[in-house]
ROSE-4610 file (N, C-alpha, C; in Angstrom, 1 decimal, always signed):
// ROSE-4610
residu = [X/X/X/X/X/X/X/X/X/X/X/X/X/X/X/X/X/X/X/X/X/X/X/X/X/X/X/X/X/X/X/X/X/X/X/X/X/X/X/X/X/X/X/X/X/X/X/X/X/X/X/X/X/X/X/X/X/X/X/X/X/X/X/X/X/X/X/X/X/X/X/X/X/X/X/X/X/X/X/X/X/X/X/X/X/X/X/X/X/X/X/X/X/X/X/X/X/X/X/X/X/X/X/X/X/X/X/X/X/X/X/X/X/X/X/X/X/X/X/X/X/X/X/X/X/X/X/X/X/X/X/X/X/X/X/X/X/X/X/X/X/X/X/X/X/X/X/X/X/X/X/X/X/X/X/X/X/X/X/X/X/X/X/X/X/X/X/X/X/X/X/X/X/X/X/X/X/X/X/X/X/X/X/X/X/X/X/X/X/X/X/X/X/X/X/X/X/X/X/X/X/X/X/X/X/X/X/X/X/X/X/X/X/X/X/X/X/X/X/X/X/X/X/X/X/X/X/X/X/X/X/X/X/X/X/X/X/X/X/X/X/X/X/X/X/X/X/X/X/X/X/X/X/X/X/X/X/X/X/X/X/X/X/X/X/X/X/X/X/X/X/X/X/X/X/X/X/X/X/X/X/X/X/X/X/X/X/X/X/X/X/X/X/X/X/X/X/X/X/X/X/X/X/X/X/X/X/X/X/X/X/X/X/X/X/X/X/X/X/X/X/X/X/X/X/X/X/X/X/X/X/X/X/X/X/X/X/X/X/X/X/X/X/X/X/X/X/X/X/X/X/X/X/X/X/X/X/X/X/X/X/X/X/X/X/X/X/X/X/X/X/X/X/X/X/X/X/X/X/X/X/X/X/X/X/X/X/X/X/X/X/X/X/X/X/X/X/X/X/X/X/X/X/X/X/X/X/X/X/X/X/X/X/X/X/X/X/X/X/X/X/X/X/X/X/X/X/X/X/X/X/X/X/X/X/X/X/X/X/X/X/X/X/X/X/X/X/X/X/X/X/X/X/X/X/X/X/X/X/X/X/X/X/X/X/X/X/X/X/X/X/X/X/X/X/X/X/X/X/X/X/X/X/X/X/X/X/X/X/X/X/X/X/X/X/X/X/X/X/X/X/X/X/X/X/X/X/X/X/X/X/X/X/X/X/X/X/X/X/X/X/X/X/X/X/X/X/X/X/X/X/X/X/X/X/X/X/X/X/X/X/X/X/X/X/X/X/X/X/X/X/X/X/X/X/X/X/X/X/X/X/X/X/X/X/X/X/X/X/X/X/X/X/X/X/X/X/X/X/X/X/X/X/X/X/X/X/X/X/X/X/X/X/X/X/X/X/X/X/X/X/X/X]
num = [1/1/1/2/2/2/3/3/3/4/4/4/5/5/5/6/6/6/7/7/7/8/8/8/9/9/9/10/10/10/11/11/11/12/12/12/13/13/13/14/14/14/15/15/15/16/16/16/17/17/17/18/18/18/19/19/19/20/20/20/21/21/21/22/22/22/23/23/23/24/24/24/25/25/25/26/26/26/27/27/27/28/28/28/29/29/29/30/30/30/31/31/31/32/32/32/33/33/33/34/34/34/35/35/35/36/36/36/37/37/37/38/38/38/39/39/39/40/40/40/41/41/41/42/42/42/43/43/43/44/44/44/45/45/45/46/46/46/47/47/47/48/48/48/49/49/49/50/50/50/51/51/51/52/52/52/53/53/53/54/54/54/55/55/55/56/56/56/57/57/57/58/58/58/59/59/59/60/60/60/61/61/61/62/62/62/63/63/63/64/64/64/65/65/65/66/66/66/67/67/67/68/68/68/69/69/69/70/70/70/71/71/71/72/72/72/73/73/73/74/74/74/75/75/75/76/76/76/77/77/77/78/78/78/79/79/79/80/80/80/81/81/81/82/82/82/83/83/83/84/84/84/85/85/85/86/86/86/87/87/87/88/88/88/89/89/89/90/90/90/91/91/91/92/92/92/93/93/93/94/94/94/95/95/95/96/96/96/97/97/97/98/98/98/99/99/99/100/100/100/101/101/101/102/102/102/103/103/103/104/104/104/105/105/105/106/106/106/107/107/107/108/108/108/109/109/109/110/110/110/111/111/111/112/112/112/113/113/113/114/114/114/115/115/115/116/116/116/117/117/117/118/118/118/119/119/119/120/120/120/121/121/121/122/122/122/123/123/123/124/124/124/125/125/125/126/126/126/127/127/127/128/128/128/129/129/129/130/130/130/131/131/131/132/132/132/133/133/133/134/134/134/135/135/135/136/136/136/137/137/137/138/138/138/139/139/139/140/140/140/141/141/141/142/142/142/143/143/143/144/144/144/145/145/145/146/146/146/147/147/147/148/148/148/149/149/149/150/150/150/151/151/151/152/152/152/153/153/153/154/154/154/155/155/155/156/156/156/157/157/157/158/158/158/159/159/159/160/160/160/161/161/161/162/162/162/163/163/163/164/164/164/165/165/165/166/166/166/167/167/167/168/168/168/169/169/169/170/170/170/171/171/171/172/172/172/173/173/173/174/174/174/175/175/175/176/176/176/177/177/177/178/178/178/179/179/179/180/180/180/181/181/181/182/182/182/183/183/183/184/184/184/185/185/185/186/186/186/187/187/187/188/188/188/189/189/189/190/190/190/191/191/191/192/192/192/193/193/193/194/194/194/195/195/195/196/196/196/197/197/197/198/198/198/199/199/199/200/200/200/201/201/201]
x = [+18.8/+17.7/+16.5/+15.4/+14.5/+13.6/+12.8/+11.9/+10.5/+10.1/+8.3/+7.9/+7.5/+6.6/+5.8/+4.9/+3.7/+3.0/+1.8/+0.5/+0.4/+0.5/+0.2/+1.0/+0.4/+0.8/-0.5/-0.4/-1.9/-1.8/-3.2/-3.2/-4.2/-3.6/-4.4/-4.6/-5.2/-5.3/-5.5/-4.4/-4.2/-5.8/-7.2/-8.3/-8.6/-8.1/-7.8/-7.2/-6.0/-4.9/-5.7/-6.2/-6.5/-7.6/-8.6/-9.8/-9.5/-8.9/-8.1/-7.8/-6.9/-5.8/-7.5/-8.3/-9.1/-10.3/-10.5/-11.5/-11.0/-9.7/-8.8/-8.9/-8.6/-8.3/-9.7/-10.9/-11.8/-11.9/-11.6/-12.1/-11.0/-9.8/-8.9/-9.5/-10.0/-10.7/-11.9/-12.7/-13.8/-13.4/-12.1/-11.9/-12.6/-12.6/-13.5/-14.9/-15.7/-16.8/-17.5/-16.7/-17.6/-16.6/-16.8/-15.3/-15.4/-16.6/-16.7/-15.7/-15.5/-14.6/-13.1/-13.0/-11.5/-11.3/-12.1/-12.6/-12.4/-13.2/-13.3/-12.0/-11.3/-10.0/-8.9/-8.8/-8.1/-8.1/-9.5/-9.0/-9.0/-9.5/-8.7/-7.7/-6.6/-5.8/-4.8/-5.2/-4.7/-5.0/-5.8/-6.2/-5.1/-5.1/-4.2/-2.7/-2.4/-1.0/-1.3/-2.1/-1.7/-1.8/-2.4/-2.7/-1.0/-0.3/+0.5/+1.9/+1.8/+2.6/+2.5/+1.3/+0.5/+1.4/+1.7/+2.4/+3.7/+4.4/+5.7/+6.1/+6.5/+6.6/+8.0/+8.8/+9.6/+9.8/+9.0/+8.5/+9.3/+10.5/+10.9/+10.4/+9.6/+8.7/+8.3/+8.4/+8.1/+6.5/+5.6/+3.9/+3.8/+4.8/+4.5/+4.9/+5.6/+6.1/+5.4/+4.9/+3.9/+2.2/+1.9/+1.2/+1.1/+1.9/+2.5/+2.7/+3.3/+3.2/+1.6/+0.6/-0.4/-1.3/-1.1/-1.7/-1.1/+0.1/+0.9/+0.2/-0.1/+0.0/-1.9/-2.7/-4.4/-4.5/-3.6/-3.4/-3.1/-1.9/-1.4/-3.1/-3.6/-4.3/-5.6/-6.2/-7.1/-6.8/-5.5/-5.2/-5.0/-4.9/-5.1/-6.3/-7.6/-8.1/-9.2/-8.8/-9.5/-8.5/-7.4/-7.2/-7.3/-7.6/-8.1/-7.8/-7.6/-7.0/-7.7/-6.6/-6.6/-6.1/-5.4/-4.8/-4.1/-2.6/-2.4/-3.0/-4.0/-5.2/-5.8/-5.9/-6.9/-5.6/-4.2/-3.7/-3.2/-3.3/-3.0/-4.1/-5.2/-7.1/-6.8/-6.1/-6.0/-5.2/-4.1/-2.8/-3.8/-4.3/-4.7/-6.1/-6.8/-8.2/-7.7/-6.8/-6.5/-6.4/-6.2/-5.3/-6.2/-6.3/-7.3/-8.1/-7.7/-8.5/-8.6/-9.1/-10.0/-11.3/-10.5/-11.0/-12.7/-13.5/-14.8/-15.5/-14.5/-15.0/-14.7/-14.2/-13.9/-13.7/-13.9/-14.0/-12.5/-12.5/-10.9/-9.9/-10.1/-9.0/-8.5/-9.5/-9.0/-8.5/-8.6/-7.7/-7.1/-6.7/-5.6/-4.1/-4.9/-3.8/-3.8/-4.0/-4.5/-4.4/-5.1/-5.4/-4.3/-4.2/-3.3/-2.0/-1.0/+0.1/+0.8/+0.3/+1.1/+1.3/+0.0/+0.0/+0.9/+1.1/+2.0/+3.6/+3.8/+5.2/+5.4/+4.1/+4.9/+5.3/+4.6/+4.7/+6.2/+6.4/+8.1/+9.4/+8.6/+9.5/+9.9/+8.9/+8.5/+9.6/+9.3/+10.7/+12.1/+12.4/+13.6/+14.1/+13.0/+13.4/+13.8/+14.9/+15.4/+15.3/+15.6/+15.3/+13.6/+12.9/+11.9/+11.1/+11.5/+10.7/+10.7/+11.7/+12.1/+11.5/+11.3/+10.4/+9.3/+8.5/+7.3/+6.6/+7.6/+8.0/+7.6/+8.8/+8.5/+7.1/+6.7/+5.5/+4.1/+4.3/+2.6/+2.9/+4.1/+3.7/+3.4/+3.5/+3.4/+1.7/+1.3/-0.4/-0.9/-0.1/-0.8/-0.7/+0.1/-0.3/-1.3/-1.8/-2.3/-3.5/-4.0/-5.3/-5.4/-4.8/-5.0/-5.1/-4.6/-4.1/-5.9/-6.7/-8.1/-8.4/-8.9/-9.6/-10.3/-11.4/-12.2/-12.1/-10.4/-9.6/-8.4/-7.9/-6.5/-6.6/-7.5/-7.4/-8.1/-8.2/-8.0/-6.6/-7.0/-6.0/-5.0/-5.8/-5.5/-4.1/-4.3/-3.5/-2.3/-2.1/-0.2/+0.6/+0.0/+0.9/+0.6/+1.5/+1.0/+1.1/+0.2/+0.1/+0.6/+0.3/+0.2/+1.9/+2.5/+3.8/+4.9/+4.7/+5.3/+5.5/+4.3/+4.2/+5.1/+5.5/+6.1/+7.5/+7.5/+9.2/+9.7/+8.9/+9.5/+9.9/+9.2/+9.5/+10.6/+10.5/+11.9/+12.9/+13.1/+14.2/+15.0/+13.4/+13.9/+14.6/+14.3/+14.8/+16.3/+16.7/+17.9/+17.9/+16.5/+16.4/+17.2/+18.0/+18.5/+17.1/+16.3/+15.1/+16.0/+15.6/+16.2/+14.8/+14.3/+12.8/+12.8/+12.7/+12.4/+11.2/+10.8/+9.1/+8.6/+8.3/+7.3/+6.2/+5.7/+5.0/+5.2/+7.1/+7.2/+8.2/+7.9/+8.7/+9.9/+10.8/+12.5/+13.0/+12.3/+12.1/+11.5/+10.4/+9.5/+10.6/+11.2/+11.4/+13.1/+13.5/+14.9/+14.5/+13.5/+13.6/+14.3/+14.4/+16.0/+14.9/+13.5/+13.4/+13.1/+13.6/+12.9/+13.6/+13.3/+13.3/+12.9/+12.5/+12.1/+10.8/+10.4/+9.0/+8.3/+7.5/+7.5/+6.3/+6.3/+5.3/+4.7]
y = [+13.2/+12.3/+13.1/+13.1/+13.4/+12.7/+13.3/+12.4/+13.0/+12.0/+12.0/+11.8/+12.5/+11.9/+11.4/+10.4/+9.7/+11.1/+11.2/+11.8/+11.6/+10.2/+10.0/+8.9/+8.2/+6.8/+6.2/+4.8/+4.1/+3.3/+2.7/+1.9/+0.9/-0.7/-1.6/-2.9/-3.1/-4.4/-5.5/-6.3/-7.8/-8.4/-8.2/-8.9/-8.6/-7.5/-6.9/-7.8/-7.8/-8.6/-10.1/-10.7/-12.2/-12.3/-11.1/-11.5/-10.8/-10.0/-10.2/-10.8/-11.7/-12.8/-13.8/-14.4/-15.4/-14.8/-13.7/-13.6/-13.4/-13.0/-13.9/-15.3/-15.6/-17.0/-18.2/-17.3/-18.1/-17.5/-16.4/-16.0/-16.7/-17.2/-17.8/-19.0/-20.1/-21.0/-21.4/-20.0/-20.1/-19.3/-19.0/-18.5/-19.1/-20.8/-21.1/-21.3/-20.9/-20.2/-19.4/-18.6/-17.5/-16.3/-15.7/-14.8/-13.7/-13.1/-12.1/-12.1/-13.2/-13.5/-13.1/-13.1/-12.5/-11.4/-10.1/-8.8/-9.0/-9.4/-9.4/-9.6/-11.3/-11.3/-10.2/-9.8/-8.9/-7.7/-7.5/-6.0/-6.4/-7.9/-8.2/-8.3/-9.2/-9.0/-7.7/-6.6/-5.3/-4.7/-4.4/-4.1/-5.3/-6.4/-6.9/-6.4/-6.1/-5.3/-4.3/-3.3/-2.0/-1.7/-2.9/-2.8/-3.5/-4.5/-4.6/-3.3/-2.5/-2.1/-0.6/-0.5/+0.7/+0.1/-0.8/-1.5/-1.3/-1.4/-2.0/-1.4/+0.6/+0.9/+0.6/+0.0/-0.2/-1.4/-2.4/-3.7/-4.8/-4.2/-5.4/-6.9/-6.6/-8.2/-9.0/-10.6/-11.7/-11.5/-11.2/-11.4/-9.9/-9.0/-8.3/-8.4/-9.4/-10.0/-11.4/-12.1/-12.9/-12.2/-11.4/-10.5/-10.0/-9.5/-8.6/-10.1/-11.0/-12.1/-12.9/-12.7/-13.3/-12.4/-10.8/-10.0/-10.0/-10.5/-10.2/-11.7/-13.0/-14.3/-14.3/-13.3/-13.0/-12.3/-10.9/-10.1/-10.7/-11.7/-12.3/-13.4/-13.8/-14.9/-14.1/-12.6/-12.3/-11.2/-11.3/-10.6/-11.9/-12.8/-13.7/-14.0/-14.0/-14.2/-13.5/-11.9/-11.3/-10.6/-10.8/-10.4/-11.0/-9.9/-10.0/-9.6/-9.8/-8.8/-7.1/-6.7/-5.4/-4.1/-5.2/-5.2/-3.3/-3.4/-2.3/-0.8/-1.3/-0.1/+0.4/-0.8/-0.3/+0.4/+0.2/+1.0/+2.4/+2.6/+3.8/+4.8/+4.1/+5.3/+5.6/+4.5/+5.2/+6.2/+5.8/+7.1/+8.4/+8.6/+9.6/+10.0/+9.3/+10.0/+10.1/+9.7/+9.9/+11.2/+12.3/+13.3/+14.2/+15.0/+15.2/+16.6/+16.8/+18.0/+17.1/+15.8/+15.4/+14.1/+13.4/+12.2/+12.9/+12.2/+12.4/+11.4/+10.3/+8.8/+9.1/+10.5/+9.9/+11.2/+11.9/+13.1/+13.6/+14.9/+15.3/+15.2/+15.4/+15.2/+13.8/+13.0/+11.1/+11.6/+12.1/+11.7/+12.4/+13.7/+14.5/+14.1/+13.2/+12.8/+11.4/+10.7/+9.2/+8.5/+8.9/+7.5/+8.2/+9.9/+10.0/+9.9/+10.2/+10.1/+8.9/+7.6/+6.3/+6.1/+6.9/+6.9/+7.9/+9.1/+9.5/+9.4/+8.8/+7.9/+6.9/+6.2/+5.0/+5.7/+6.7/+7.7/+8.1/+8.5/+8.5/+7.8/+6.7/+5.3/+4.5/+5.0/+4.5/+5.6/+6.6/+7.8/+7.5/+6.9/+6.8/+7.9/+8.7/+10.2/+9.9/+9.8/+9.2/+10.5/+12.0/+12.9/+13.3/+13.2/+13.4/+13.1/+11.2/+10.4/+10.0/+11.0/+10.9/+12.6/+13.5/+14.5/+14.5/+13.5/+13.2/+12.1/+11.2/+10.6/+11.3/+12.0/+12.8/+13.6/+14.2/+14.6/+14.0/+12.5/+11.4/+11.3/+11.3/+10.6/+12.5/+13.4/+14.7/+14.6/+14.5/+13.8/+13.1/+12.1/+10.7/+11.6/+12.0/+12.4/+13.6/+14.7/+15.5/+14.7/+14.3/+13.5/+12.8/+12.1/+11.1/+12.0/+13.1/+13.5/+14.7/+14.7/+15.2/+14.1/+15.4/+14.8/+13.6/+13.3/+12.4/+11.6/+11.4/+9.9/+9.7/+10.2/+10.3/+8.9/+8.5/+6.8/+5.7/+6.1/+5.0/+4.0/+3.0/+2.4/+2.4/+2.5/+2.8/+3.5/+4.9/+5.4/+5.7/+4.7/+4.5/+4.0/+3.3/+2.9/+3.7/+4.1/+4.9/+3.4/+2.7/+1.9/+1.8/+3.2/+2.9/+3.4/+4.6/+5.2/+4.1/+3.3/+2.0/+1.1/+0.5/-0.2/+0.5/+2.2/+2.2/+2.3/+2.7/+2.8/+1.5/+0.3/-1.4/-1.2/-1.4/-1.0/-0.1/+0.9/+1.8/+1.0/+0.9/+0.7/-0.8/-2.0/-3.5/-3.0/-1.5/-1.1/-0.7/-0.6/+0.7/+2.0/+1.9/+3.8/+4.4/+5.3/+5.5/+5.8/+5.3/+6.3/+7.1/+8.2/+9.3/+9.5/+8.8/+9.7/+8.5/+9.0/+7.5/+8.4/+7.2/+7.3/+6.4/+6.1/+5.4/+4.9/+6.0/+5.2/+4.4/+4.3/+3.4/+2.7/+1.3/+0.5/+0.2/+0.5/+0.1/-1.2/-2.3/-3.8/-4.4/-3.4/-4.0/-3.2/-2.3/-1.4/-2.2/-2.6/-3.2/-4.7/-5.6/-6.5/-7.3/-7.0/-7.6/-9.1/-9.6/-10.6/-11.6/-11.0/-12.0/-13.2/-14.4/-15.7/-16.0/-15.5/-16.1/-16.6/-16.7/-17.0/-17.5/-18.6/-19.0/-18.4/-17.6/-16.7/-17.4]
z = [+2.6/+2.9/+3.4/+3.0/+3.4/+4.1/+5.3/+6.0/+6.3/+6.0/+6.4/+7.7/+8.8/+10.0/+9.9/+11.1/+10.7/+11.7/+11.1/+11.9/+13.3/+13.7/+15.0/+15.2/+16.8/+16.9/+17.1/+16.8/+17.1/+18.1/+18.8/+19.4/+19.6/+19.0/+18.7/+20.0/+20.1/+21.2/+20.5/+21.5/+20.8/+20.2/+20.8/+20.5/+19.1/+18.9/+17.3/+16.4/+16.5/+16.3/+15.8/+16.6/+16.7/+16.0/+15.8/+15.3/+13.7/+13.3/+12.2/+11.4/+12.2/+11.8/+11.7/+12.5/+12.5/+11.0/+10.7/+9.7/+8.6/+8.1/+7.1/+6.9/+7.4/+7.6/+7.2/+7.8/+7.3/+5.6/+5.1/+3.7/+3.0/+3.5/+2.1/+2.2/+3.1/+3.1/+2.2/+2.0/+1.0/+0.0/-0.3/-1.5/-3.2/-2.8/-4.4/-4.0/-3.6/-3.3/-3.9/-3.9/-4.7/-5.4/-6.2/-7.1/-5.7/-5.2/-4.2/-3.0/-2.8/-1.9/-1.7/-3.3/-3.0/-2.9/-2.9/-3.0/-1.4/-0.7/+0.5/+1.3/+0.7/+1.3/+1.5/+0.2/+0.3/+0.8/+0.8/+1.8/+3.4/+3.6/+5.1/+5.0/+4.0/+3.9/+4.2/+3.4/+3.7/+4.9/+5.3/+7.0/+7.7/+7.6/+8.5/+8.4/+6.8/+6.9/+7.6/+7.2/+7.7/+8.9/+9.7/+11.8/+11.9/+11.4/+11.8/+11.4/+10.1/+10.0/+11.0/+11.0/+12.4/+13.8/+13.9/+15.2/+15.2/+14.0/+13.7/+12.5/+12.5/+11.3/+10.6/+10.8/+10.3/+9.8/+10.1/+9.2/+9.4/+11.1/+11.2/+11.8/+12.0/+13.0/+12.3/+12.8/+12.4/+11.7/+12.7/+12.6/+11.6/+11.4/+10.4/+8.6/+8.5/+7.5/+6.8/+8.1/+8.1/+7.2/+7.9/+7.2/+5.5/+5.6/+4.3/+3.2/+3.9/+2.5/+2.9/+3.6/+3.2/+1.8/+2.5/+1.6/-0.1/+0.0/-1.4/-1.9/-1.3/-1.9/-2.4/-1.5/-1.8/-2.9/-2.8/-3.6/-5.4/-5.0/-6.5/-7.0/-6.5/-6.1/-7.0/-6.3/-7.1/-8.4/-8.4/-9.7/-10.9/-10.8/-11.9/-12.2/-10.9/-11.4/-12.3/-12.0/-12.9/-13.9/-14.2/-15.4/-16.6/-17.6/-18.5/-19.8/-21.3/-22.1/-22.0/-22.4/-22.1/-21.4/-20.5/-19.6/-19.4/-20.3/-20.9/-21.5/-21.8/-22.4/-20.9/-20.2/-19.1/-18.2/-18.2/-17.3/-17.7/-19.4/-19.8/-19.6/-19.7/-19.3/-18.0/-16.9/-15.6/-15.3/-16.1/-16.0/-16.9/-17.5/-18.2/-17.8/-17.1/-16.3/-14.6/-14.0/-12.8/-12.4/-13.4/-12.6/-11.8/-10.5/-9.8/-10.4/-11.7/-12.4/-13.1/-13.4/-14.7/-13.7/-12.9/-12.4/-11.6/-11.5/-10.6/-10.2/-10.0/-9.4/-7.5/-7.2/-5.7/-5.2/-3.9/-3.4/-3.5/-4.3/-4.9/-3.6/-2.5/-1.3/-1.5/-1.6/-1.9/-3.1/-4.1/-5.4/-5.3/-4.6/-4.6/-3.8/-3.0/-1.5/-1.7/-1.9/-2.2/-3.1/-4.0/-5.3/-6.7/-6.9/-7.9/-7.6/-6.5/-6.2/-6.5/-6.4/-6.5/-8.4/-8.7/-10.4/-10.9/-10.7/-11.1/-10.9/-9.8/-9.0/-10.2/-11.0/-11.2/-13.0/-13.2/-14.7/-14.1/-13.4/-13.0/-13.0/-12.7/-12.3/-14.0/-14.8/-16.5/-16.9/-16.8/-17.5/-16.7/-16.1/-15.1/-14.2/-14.2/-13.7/-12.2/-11.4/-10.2/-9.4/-10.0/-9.2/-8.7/-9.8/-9.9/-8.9/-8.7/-8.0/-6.5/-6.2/-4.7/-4.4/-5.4/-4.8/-4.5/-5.6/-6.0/-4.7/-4.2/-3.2/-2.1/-1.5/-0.6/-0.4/-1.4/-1.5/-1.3/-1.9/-2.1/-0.2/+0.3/+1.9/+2.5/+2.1/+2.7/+2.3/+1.5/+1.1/+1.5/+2.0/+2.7/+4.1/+4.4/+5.9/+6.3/+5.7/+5.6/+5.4/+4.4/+4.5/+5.7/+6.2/+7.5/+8.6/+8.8/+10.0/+10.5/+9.3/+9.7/+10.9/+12.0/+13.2/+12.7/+11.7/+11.9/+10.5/+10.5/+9.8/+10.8/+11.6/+12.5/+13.3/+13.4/+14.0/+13.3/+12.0/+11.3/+10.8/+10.9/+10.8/+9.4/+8.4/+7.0/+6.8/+7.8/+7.8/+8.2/+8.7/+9.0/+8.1/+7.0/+5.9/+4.5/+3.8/+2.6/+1.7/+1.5/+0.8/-0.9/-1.4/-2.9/-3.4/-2.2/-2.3/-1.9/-1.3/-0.5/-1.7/-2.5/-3.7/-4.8/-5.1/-6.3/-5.4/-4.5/-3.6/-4.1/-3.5/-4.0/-5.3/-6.1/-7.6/-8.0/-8.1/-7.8/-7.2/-6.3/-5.5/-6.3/-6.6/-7.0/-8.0/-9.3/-10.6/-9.9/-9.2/-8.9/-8.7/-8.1/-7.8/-6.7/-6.2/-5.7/-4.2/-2.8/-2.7/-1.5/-1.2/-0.5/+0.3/+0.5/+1.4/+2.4/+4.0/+4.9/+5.5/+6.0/+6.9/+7.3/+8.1/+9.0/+8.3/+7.3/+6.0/+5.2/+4.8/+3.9/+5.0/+5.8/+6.7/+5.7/+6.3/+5.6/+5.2/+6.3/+6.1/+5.0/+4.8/+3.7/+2.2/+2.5/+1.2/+1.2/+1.8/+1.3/+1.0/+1.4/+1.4/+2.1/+3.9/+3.9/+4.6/+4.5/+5.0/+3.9/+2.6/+1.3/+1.3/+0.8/+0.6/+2.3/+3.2/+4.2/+4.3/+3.6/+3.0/+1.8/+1.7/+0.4/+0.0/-1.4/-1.9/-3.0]
């Protein structure tokens, strides 16, 4: 087994917490409003995961699960509404312009530590390569933390969850991947599932 440490520890105050949780809450309300809105919701949505999973890296708490299925139910919510044919084509251009010697949409440290690791994880997860993807694993969170751990990103909140390495872990793991990599990046709660059907999604 291999393990990842987190960068730091964080520290969030409850007024955080509440005002959070309260400006969610007004954007799913105007969700038929406007299409902008769901853009919006969801990256409250996500900020609300990643302050709770910054609290609770192991993903066992009630108000962190609570979380995690609002962001998955906004999440599902604005992925219908913008998908579109093509679907397929548009995810093969990303697997094949992502790689950080070809992409120039985003400063190469973000696409080197960031945005290409979860893409090549899931080119892994598509070959069944089980060894592969627990290296590759280990690695995207050794990237996620080296980017975060710069003086002036180390208390952002963003960075206590490896968000996109967490997303193929689930995947993998729902397939039968065997995962060998633990971290505080990827909460174990969220990666086993052990709170599913407690929630209606």
């Amino acid at each position: 087994m291999v393990t990842v440490t987190r960068h730091r520890s964080p520290s969030v105050g409850k007024e955080v917490v509440e005002r959070l949780a309260d400006e969610l809450a007004d954007s799913v309300r105007n969700l038929d409003t406007s299409s902008a809105i769901f853009g919006i919701a969801l990256n409250e949505a996500l900020l609300q995961v990643q302050m709770h999973q910054a609290l609770n890296p192991r993903g066992n708490r009630h108000p962190t699960w609570v979380a995690t299925v609002s962001a998955m139910q906004v999440g599902s919510a604005a992925f219908a509404a913008a998908t579109a044919p093509g679907l397929v084509e548009k995810l093969t251009a990303t697997i094949d312009m992502s790689h950080p010697d070809i992409a120039t949409i985003a400063p190469r440290d973000l696409l080197q530590c960031i945005l290409y690791p979860p893409i090549h994880l899931f080119y892994l997860f598509v070959r069944k390569d089980h060894e592969g993807f627990n290296r590759a694993l280990a690695e995207a969170l050794e990237l996620h933390k080296a980017y975060w751990s710069r003086e002036d990103r180390s208390d952002d909140i963003a960075g206590y969850l490896a968000l996109g390495p967490l997303a193929m872990a689930c995947l993998a793991y729902d397939a039968g991947f065997p995962i060998e990599v633990e971290s505080e990046y990827l909460p174990i709660r969220l990666l086993d599932r052990s709170w599913l059907g407690e929630f209606p999604t």
